[in-house]
N, C-alpha and C positions, 0 to 999 in steps of 0.2 A: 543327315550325316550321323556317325556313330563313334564314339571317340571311346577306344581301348585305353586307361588309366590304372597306374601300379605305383602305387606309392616306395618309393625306397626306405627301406630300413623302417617300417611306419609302424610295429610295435615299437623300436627303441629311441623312437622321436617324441612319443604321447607327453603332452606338459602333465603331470599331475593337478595343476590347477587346474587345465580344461578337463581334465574326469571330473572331478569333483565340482565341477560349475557345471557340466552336462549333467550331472545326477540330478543335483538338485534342480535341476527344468524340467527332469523327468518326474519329480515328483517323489523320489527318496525320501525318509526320513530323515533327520540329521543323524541320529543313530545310528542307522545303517552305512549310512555314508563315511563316519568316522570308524569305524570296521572295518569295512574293506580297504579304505584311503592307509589304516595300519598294515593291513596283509600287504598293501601295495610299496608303501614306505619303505616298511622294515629289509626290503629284500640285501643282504651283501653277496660279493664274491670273493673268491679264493684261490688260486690258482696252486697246481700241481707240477713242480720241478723241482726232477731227476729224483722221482717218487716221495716228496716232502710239500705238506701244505705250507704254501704263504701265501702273505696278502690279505687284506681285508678292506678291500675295496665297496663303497656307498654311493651310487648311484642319486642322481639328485631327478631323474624322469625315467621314461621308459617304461612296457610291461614285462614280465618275466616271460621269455619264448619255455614254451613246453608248461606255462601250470595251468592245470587244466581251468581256471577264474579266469584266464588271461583274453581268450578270445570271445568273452560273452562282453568284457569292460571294452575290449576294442568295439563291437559291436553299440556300445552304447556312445563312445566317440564319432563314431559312424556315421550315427542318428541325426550330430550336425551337419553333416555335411549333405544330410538327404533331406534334410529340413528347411536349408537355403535353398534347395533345386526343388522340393515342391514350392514356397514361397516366389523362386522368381518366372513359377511357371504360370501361379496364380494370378501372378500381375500381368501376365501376358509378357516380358521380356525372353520367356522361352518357349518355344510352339513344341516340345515334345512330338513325339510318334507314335499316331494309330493306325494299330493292325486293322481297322476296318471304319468305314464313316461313323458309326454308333458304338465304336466303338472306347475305350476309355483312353487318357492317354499315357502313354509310357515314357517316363522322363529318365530313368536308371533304373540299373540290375545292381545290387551289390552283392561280392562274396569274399568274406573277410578281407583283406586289402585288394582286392580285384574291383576294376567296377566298369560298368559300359554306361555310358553316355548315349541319348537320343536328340538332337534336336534338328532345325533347318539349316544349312549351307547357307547363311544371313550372317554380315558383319554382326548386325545386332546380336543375333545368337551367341557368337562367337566372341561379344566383348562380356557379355553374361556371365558365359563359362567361365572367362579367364578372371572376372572378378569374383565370382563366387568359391573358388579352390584359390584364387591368391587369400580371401577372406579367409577360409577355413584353415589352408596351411598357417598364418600367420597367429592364428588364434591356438592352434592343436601342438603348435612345434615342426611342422614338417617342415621339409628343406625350403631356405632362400638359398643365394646363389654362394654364400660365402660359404655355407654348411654343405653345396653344391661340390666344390671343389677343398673341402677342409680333409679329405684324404693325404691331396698332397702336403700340407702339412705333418699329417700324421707320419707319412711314411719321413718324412724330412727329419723329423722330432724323433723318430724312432732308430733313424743310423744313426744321428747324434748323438743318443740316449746308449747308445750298444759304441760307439768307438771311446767313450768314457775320454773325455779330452783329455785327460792330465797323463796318458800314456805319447803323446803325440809333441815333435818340436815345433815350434812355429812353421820350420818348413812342409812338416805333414799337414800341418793343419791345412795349410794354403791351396797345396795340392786335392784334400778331401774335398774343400769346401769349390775350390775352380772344377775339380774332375764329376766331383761324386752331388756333391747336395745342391750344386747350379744347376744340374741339369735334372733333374728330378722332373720338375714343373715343365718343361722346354716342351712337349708334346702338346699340353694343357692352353699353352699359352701360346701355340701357334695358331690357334683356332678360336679361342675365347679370351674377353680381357679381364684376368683373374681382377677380384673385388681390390682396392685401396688395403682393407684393413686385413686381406690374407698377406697380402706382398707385405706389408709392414712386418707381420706375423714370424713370415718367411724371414726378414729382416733379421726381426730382432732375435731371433734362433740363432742363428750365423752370427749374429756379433756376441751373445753370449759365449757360443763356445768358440769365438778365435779371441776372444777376453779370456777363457778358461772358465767361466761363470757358471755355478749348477745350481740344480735345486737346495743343497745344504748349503751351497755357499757365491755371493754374489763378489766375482773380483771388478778392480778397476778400470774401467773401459776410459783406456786415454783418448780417441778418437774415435768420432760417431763412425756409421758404417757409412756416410754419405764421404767422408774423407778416403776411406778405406776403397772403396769405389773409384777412387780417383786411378788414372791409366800410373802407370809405374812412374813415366817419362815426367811427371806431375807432382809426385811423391806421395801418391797413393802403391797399391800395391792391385791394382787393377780385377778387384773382383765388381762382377754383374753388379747394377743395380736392376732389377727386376723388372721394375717398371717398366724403363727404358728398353730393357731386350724385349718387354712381352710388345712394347705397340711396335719396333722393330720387326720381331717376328710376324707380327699381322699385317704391317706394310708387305713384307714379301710377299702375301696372299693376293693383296689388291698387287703387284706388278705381276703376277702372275698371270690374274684376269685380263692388265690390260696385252700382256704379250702375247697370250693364249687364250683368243676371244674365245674359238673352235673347239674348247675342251668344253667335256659336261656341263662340270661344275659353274663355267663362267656364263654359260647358253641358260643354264636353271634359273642363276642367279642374276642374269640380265633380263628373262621373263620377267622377273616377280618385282625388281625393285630397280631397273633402269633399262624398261622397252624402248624408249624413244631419245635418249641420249648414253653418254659413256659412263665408265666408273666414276670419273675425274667431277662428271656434273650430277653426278648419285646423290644423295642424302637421304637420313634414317628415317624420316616419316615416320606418320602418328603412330605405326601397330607391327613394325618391321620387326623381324628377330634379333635375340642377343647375339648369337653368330653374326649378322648383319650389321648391327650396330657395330660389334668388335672391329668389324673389319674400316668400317669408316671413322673411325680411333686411330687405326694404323696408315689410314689414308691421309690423316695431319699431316703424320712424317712424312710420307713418299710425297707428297703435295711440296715441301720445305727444298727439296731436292730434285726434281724433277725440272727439265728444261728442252726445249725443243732442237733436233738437229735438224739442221736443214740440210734438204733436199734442190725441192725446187723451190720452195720458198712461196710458194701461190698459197699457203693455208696459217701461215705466220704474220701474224702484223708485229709492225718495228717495234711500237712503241707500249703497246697492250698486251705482249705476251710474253713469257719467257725465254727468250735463244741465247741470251750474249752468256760466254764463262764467266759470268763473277757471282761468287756464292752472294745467299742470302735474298740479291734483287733479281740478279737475271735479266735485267733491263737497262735500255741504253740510258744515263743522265742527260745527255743532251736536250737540248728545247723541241720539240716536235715540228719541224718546218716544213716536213714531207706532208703533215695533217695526219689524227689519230688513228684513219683509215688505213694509209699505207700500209704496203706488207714489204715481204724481206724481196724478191723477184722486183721490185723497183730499184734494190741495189745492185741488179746483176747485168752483166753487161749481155748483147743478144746471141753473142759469139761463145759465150761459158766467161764463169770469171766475174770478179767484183771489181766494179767500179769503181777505182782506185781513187780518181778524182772526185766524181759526187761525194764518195764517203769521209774522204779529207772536208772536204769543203763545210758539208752540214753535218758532220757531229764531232764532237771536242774530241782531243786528242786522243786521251783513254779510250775513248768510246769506238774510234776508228781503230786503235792496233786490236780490242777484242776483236773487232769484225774481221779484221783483215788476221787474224788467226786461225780462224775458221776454214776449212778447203770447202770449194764450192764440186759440184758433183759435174759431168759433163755428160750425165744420162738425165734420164728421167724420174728419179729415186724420188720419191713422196718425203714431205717431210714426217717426221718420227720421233716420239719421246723418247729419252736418254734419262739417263742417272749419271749428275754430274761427278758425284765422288767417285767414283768410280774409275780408272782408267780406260777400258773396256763401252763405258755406259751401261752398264746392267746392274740391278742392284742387288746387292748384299746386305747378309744382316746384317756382318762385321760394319759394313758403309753404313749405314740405318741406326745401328748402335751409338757410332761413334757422331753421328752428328746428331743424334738422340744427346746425346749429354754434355754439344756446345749447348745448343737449343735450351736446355731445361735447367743446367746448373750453370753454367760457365766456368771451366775448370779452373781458369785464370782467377778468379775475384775470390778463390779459397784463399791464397797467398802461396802454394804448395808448386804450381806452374811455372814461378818466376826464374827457376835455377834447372831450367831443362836439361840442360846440358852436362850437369853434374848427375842428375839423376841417371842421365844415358849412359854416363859413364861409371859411373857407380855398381848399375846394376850389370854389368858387362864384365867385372871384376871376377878373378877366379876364387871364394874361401864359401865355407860351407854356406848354406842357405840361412842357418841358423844366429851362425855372426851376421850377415847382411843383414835381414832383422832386427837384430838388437843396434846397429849402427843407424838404421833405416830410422828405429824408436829414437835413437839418442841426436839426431840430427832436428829430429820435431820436437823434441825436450818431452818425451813421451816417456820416461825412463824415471821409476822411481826412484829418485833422489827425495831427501828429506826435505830439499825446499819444494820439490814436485807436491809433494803428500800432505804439505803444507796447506799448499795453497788451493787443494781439493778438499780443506776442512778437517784435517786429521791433528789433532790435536798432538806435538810431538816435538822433543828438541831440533832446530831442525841445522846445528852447527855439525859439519863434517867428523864422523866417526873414526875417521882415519889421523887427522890433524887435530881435532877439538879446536881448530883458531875462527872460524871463519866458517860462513853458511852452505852448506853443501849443495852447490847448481849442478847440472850435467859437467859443464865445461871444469869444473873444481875436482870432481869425482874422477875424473878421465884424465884429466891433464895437467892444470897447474897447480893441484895439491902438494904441498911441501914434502911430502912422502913419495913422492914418484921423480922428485930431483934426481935417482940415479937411473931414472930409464932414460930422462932427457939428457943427461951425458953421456949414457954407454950408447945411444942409437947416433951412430956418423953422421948419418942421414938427416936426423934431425936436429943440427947443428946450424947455427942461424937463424933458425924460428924466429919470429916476435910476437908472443901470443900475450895479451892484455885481458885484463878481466873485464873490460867494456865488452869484449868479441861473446860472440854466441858460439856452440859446440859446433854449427854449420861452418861459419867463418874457417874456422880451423882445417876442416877438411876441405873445405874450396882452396885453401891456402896449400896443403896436400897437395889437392889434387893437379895444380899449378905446377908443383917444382918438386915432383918425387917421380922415380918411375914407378911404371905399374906395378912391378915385383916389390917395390918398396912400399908403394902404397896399401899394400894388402895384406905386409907384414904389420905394417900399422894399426891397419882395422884388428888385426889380431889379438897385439899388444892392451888395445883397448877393451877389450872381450876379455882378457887375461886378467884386466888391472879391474873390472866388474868383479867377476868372478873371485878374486883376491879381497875384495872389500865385502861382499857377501859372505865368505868363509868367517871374515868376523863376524860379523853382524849376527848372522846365524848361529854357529857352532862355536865361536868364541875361539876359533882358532887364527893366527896371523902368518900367513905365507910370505917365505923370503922372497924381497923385493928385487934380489938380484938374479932371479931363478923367471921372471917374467919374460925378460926380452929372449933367453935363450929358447925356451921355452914356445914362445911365438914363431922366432926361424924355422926350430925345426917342426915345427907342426906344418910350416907353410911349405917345409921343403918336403914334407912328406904327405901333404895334401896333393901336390903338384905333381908328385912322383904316381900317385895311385889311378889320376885321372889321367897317367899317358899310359901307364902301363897294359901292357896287351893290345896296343895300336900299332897296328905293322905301319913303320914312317918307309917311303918308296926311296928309293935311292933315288938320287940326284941324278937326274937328265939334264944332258945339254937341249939348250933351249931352240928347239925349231924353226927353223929359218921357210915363210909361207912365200910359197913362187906364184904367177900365176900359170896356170898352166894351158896350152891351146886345147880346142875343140878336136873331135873325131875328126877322121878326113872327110871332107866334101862337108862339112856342117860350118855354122857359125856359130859366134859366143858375145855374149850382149852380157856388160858390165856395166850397175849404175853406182853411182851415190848421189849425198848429198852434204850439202855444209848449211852451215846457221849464221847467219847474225844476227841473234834476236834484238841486240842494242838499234840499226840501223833499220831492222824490219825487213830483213832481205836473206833469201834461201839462192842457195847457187846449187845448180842441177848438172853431174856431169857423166852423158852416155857416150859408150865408146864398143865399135863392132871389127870382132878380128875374126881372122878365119883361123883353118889347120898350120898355116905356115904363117902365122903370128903377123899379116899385114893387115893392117888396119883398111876396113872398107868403108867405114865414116864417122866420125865423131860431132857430138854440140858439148858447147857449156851454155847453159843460158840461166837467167835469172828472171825470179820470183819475187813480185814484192808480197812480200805477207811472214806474219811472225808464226809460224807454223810452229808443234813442238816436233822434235829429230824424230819422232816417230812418225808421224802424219808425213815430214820434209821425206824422208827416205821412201816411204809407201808413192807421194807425188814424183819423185827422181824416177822409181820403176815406172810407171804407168806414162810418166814421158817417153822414158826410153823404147816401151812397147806402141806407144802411138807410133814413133819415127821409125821403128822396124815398119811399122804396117805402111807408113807415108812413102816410104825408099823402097817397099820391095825385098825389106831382109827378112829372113822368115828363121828367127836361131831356134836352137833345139838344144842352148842350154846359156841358162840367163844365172848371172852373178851377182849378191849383194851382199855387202858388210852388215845385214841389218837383220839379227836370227830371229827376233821377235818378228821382224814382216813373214821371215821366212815360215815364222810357223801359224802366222795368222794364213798364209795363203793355205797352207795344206792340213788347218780346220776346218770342220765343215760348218762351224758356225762362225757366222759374220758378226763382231762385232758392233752395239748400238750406238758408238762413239762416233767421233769424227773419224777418225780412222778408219770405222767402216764403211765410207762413204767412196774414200778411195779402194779398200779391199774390193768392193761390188764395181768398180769403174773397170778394175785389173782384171778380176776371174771373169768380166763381156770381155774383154780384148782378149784373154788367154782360151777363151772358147774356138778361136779363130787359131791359134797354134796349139791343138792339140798333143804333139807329142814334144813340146814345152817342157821342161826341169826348170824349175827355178829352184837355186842352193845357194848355202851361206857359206861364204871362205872369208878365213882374216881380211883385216884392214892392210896386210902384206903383200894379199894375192889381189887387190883391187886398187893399189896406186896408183892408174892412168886416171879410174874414173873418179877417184879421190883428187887428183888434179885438176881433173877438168872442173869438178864443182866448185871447187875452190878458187879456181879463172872465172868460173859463174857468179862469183859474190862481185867482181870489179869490172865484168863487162856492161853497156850503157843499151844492148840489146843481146836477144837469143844469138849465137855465134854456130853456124854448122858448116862439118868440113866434109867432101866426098872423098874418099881415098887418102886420107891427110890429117894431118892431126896439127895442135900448135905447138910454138917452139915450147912453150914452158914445161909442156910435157915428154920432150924429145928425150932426154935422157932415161926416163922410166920407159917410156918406147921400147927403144934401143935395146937398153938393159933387157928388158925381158923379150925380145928378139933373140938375143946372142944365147941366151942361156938356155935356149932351145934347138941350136943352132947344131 
């Protein structure tokens, strides 16, 4: 074989300690060596803008590209690396190539960073190779894998370095860093698993400048970037952790492979490193590539989430594999009494349908409503892995991501998780991005105050600058300072507070957020923002702003905040509200209406299809019931595929089918079948609907579907299936009727 090799960037890589330790092997003088190693040193740069020299930049490696001494020293660098490949040809670990039997052998060509390789298509050869130029790079300076991918840093470093933070408010920054410097790497790291210490790199870039932090100057970083990462809902502010999105993004590779055996890439990559089994039972073996590896990194996660749907159940065992919906295990608790062997096709009964009674009987209660959640297929659909986070079954980074970081942090054990609800509420709030921030800060007590800066070692009074009585915490600063006595009497609204110096800055706004309305709430946050900004006017500039110029000040900022974000939105005049009928079929056709109802408490789905013609008489109806805790999506998808069974059972052939259920409606007229359970049923419906070809299935209100919203609802209290020919029951006689007459 013959191996084409280019070194990147291999003049600006050279260690000057390996010139200077290569010379001297070569037999230099120290003299000479000290000479050149100066020409070589001494080199600086300069740089030319907008026609003026700056800079003077020292380089600490590298040769100068273009001096003409430059590629004779490379040449001598060189020398190692042709010195290990005669050496390991000498010991026989590499059989090189002769042009003729007598003749010599050839082990490499080199021309300045060019070089060709000779040896045999032998593991041996080939572990030679890769230790002989890992030996050299490691020795010379050339690239490992960190200096491999240290571009995208560069480029990272270099928007940050050019957006000059201190121009930017908290809310631009959030934006830059979620829009602009997350996605940088997002290519890189769909395909390979950047090193630990770039990501960190990455890291600490980003929390510098959303701290404000530069090269002249290092500001205070109240919270690590691991909090900052935290989802909003959490009281983070929901940027990437890197990590987490890069093995995320490499899971989507391995689902790709397994959904897309037939592509190229998965046919190359199933030759070389899983011919005789699947991705799932892959592994990286002793000499596999860093692509390769990457990808079985990201196969952790899809592994974490990953669960079987069932079909027919012939290739699942109960108690060994993944099926049941419950994150994490995926497997039933119950005690094994079927034996380890069993598979899921033992719980079905011969007719379609799960065996209501076996699976009552031998597994605990939990264990049986998972099962009996599940819709059983009445074809022959194989069984098939699924992505349980997902609703659909198909995986997503966004799914990948987000259980990337139960899995690795537990958002909950920061402390930040426990008041979700206010966060959600919080951030939903109309006032600039900028106040939400600084409330966001002073809710974590993130917010310099003097006992803040205190207690990070800052040596410094740290009694309130406004009062001088007493220690300045958030909660003092904002609120119960004896100097803000006249905003707590001029605000109506906040009249009967009882806010205590035990209480934390949070306490206060959950107490807020309890008993203010939103418009009030958010003149609040305002006031707070206003009463900051007034105590920094001191502190800074030595000036004191009237304390009765705050609250007003706050209204109308809010009334004019509120004003800017409507204006230029055309509001629609007010419509009366539409009254949905149902309305009859063509003439000479029929019209097939289903639903469904739930009781998930009881475990029972009530199923109700009802068939009219052109002159609105009903040609046969069922209500029947379903034991099993379906969710309304799956109940509504099983309602249709009933109703299409008993058209085919009776002989009714409609050529326009009705449901209150738009998401079925628009699963049926995708052309992709979702991996879920849901899909299970969509593939049951489009074999039936192949048989009524010039079929409509459309979605109308819950207004124009009332018979069959009766009848399911008589399905939840019948004791079996109920079907009527030409007839309907009394409980639905009135909506009958009704939409009879109105047609009439």
């Amino acid at each position: 074989m013959a191996l084409k090799l280019d070194m990147s960037k291999a003049y600006d890589r050279v260690e000057w300690s390996f010139l200077a330790g290569m010379m001297r092997c070569l037999g230099f003088s120290a003299g000479w060596i000290n000479r050149i190693m100066k020409c070589v040193t001494s080199v600086s740069f300069s740089f030319l803008v907008n026609g003026a020299v700056c800079g003077d930049l020292k380089p600490s490696r590298g040769l100068r590209q273009g001096d003409p001494l430059s590629p004779y020293l490379f040449l001598v660098c060189a020398e190692g690396l042709s010195r290990l490949i005669y050496s390991a040809v000498e010991k026989g670990d590499m059989a090189g190539f002769r042009c003729s039997r007598s003749g010599p052998k050839l082990s490499h060509l080199f021309f300045a960073d060019d070089s060709l390789m000779f040896s045999k298509a032998s593991d041996k050869d080939c572990q030679t190779i890769k230790r002989v130029l890992g030996f050299y790079a490691k020795a010379s300076g050339q690239e490992n894998k960190r200096q491999l991918f240290a571009s995208i840093r560069d480029r990272i470093w270099g928007k940050i370095k050019g957006w000059q933070s201190k121009l930017f408010s908290a809310g631009g920054k959030e934006v830059l860093l979620k829009a602009v410097v997350q996605a940088i790497p997002a290519y890189s790291m769909s395909l390979f698993r950047l090193p630990k210490g770039l990501v960190h790199d990455i890291h600490r870039l980003c929390t510098r400048f959303w701290w404000g932090s530069s090269d002249d100057a290092r500001k205070t970083h109240w919270g690590s970037w691991q909090k900052l990462c935290q989802p909003k809902d959490s009281g983070g502010l929901g940027f990437r952790d890197l990590f987490i999105f890069n093995q995320a993004l490499l899971a989507k590779q391995c689902w790709r492979l397994i959904c897309q055996p037939q592509s190229l890439a998965a046919r190359v990559l199933k030759h070389c490193y899983f011919p005789e089994t699947s991705v799932l039972q892959a592994s990286c073996g002793n000499s596999c590539s860093f692509l390769w590896r990457s990808f079985m990194w990201g196969k952790e996660l899809l592994e974490a989430g990953l669960r079987w749907r069932i079909g027919t159940g012939n290739s699942v065992f109960i108690y060994k594999d993944c099926w049941l919906p419950r994150p994490s295990t995926f497997k039933p608790f119950s005690p094994p009494r079927l034996g380890q062997t069993a598979k899921v096709h033992e719980l079905m009964l011969p007719s379609g349908g799960w065996n209501v009674g076996l699976i009552r009987e031998i597994f605990w209660p939990e264990d049986a409503n998972l099962i009996l959640s599940l819709p059983c297929s009445v074809g022959s659909q194989p069984d098939s892995l699924m992505w349980h986070y997902d609703k659909y079954g198909a995986y997503s980074v966004k799914s990948g991501y987000r259980l990337g970081c139960e899995l690795s942090s537990n958002a909950s054990s920061s402390g930040l998780s426990s008041k979700e609800s206010w966060w959600k509420f919080f951030w939903r709030i109309r006032i600039p991005t900028k106040v939400k921030i600084f409330i966001w800060r002073a809710c974590l007590n993130w917010i310099p105050t003097r006992c803040n800066l205190a207690k990070r070692g800052m040596h410094l009074e740290i009694i309130c600058p406004m009062c001088n009585k007493v220690p300045e915490t958030t909660l003092h600063a904002l609120w119960t300072c004896p100097t803000l006595l006249h905003i707590r009497a001029t605000c109506s609204f906040l009249k009967g507070f009882c806010v205590t110096d035990a209480m934390q800055f949070m306490d206060v706004m959950l107490l807020c957020m309890n008993n203010l309305l939103t418009a009030e709430f958010e003149t609040f946050c305002l006031i707070f923002w206003r009463v900051w900004f007034r105590r920094n006017r001191l502190i800074h500039d030595n000036q004191l702003l009237d304390i009765t110029e705050v609250v007003p000040w706050a209204s109308s900022f809010h009334a004019e905040f509120k004003g800017a974000n409507v204006a230029g939105k055309v509001l629609n005049p007010s419509q009366p509200r539409q009254v949905w009928k149902w309305n009859p079929p063509a003439a000479g056709l029929f019209k097939l209406n289903t639903d469904a109802a739930v009781n998930s408490g009881d475990g029972i789905i009530g199923v109700g299809v009802i068939f009219r013609d052109n002159d609105c008489l009903v040609l046969a109806s069922s209500a029947q019931r379903v034991i099993a805790t379906f969710t309304p999506q799956v109940a509504e998808a099983v309602a249709l595929f009933r109703g299409l069974r008993m058209a085919k059972d009776i002989g009714l052939w409609p050529c326009e089918i009705e449901t209150d259920a738009q998401v079925l409606v628009n699963l049926l007229t995708s052309d992709v079948i979702p991996s879920s359970e849901v899909g299970l049923v969509i593939q049951d419906i489009k074999q039936i609907l192949v048989e009524f070809p010039d079929c409509k299935v459309a979605f109308v209100p819950r207004g124009a579907n009332m018979a069959a919203h009766g009848l399911a609802k008589l399905g939840l209290s019948v004791s079996c299936d109920r079907f009527w020919m030409e007839d309907f029951p009394p409980k639905i006689c009135s909506t009958v009727l009704g939409e009879y007459q109105n047609h009439l």
